[in-house]
C-alpha positions in Angstrom: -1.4 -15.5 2.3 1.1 -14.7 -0.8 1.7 -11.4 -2.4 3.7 -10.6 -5.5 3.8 -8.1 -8.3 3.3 -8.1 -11.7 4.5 -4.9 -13.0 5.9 -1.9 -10.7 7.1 1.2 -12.5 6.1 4.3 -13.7 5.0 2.9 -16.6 2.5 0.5 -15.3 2.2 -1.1 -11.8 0.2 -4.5 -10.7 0.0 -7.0 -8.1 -1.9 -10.2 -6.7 -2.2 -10.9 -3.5 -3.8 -14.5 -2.3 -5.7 -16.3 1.0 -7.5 -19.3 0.3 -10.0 -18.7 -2.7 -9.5 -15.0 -2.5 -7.6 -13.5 -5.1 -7.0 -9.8 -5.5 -5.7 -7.9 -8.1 -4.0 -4.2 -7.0 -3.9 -1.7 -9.7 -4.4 -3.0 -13.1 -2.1 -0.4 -14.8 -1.1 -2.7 -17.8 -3.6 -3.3 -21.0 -5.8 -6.1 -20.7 -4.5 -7.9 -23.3 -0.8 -7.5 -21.2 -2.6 -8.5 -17.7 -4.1 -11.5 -19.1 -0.8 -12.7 -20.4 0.9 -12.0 -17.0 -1.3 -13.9 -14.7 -1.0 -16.9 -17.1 2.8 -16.6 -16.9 2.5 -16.9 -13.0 -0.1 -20.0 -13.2 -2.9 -17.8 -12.3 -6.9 -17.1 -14.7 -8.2 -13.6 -14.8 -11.5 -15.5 -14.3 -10.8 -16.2 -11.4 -10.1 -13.0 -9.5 -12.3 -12.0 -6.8 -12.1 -8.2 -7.4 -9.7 -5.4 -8.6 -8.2 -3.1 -6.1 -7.6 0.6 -7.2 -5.0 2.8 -5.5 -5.8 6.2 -7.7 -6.8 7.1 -10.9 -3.8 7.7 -12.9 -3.3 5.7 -16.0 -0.3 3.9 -14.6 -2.6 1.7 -12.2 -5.5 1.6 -14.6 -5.0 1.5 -18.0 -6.7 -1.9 -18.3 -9.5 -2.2 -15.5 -12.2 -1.3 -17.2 -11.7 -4.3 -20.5 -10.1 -6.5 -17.7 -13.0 -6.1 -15.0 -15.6 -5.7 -18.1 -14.1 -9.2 -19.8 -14.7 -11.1 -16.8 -17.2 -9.7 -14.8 -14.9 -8.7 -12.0 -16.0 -6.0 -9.0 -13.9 -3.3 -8.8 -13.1 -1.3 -6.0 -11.8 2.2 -5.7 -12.4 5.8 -3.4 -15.6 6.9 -3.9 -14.4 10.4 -5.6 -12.0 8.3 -7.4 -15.1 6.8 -10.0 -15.4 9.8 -11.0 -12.2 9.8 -13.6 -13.2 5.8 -13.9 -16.6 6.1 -15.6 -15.1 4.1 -18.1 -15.7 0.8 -15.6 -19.4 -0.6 -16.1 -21.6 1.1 -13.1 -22.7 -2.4 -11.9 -19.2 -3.4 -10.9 -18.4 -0.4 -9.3 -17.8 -0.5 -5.1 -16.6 2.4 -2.9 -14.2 1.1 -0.1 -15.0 1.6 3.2 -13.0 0.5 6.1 -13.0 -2.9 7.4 -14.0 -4.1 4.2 -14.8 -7.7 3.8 -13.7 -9.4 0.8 -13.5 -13.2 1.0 -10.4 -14.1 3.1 -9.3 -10.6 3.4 -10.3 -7.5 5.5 -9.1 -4.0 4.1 -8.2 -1.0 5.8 -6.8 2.8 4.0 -4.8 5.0 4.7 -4.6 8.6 3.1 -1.5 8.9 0.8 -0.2 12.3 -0.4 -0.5 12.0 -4.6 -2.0 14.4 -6.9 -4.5 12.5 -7.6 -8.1 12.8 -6.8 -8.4 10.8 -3.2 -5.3 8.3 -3.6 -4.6 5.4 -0.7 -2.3 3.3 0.3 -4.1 -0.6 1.3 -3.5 -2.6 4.3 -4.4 -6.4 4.0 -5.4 -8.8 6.9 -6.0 -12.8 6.2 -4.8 -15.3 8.4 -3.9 -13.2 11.1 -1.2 -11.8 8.9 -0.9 -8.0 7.8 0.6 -6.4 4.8 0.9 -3.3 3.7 0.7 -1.8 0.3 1.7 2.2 0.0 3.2 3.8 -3.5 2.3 7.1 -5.3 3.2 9.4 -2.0 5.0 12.4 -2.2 6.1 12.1 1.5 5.1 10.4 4.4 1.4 11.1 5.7 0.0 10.8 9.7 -2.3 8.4 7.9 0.2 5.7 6.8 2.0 6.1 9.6 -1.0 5.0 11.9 -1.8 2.4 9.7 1.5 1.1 9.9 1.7 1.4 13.8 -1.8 -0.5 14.4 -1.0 -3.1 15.0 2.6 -5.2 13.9 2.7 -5.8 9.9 4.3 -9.2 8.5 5.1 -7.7 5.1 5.6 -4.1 3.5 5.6 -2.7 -0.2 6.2 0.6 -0.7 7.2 3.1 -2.8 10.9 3.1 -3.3 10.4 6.0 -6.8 14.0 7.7 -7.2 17.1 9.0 -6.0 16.7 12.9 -5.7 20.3 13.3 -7.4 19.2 11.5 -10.4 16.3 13.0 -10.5 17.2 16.2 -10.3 20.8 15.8 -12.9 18.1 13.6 -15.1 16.3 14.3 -18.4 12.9 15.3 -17.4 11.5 18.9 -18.1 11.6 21.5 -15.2 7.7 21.3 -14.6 8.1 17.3 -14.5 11.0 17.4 -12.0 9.3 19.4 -9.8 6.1 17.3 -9.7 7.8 14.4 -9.0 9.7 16.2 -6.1 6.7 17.3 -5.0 4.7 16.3 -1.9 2.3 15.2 -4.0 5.0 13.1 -6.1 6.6 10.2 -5.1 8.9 8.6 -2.4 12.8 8.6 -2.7 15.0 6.5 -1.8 16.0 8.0 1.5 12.4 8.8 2.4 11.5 5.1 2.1 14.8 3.9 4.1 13.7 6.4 6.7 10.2 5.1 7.1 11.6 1.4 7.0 14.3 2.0 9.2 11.3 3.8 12.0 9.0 0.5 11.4 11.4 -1.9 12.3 12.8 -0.4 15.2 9.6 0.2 16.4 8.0 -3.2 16.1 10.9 -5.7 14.5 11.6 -6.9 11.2 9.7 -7.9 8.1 9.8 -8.4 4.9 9.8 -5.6 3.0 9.5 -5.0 -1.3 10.5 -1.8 -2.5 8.5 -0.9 -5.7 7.3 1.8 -8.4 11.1 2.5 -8.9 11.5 4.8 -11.8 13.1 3.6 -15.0 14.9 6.3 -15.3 15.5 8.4 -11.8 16.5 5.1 -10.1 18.0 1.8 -10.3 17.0 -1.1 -8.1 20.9 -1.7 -6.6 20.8 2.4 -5.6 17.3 1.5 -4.3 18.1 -1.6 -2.0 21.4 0.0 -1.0 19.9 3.4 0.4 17.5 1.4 2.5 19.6 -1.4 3.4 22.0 1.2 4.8 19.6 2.5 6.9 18.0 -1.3 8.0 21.6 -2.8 8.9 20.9 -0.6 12.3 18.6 -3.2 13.3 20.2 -6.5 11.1 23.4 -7.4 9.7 23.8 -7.1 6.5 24.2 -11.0 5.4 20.6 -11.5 6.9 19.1 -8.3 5.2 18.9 -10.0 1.5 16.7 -12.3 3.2 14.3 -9.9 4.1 14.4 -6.8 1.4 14.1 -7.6 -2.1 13.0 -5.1 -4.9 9.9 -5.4 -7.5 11.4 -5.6 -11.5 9.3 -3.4 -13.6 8.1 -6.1 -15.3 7.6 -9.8 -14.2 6.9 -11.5 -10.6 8.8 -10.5 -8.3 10.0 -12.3 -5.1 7.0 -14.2 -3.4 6.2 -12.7 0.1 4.8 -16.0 2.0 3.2 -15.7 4.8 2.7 -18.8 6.8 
């Protein structure tokens, strides 16, 4: 199994994530036209997708599922109240998750995230005997995703990683905007995430972790790693943490996550 992202911002966010002949794509928040272009660049066809994953609704993680999945005759999944802002996806290739969901290699589990959006998850993966977890667009830290994440150990994490609440806060979004995104039902910061992180690993070891969905303009991805690698050196050294933490460019691939 090999995960990767394509885009991870506020501006658009999509990954890939591969076992075998089973290739899904998470979110699809890019145009088509865009998405097409970016799975060439990483050797990979659109045609030959297995199915779209959908986190939430917002435009972000969807702006081209419906030409993409339309194009190519690709099964989408999504929340079951989540179709209804997606009615722009063809009714045949629309598919409610529902948990331990088989799709080719891969079995799915949820978890509830804490968005304002209309029923928003975070994924969990399993191929191979391997488990990754996928968890952006959380305004803090939900029982749900941390059961999910307790299970059973996880090889690999993604997750949120949005902004640093100084930047945010000092920063050039309206009032209204600045309190959405500091809302529970905004987005991680970097502190929240190195909390989280820091509780996984002591509690079942380390993995390899991606932080993603960093703001453009709240954040920076050497503020990012640096909050949570401050809180991970408790459990590595520093030298051996660059190994294992890595952060997802806005645009273009970002490190692999192999699992073997």
């Amino acid at each position: 199994m090999y995960f990767f992202t394509l885009a991870s911002s506020s501006k658009g966010n999509c990954a890939l994530v591969c076992s075998g002949d089973t290739k899904l794509l998470i979110d699809a928040g890019l145009s088509a036209a865009r998405l097409e272009k970016a799975l060439q660049a990483v050797g990979e066809r659109p045609e030959q997708l297995t199915a779209i994953l959908i986190t939430h609704e917002h435009t972000d993680h969807v702006q081209g599922v419906a030409r993409l999945a339309y194009k190519y005759s690709l099964p989408v999944y999504a929340t079951p109240k989540t179709w209804g802002s997606l009615s722009e996806v063809p009714a045949y290739l629309q598919n409610d998750y529902s948990y331990g969901l088989q799709l080719g290699d891969f079995v799915l589990d949820f978890c509830k995230t804490s968005h304002d959006a209309v029923q928003p998850v975070g994924l969990v993966l399993q191929a191979e005997g391997k488990r990754l977890a996928y968890i952006t667009d959380t305004g803090c830290v939900t029982r749900g995703m941390l059961a999910a994440m307790a299970a059973e150990p996880l090889d690999g994490v993604v997750l949120e990683a949005n902004h640093d609440r100084q930047m945010l806060l000092q920063g050039p979004y309206p009032y209204a905007l600045k309190r959405r995104v500091a809302s529970e039902q905004g987005h991680l910061t970097n502190a929240q995430a190195a909390e989280l992180l820091a509780w996984l690993w002591q509690r079942q070891g380390v993995c390899p972790v991606l932080l993603a969905h960093l703001s453009e303009t709240n954040n920076a991805p050497q503020l990012a790693y640096d909050t949570v690698a401050a809180a991970l050196c408790r459990q590595i050294s520093a030298a051996e943490l660059s190994q294992w933490l890595s952060v997802a460019p806005a645009l273009g691939q970002s490190r692999v996550l192999q699992f073997d």
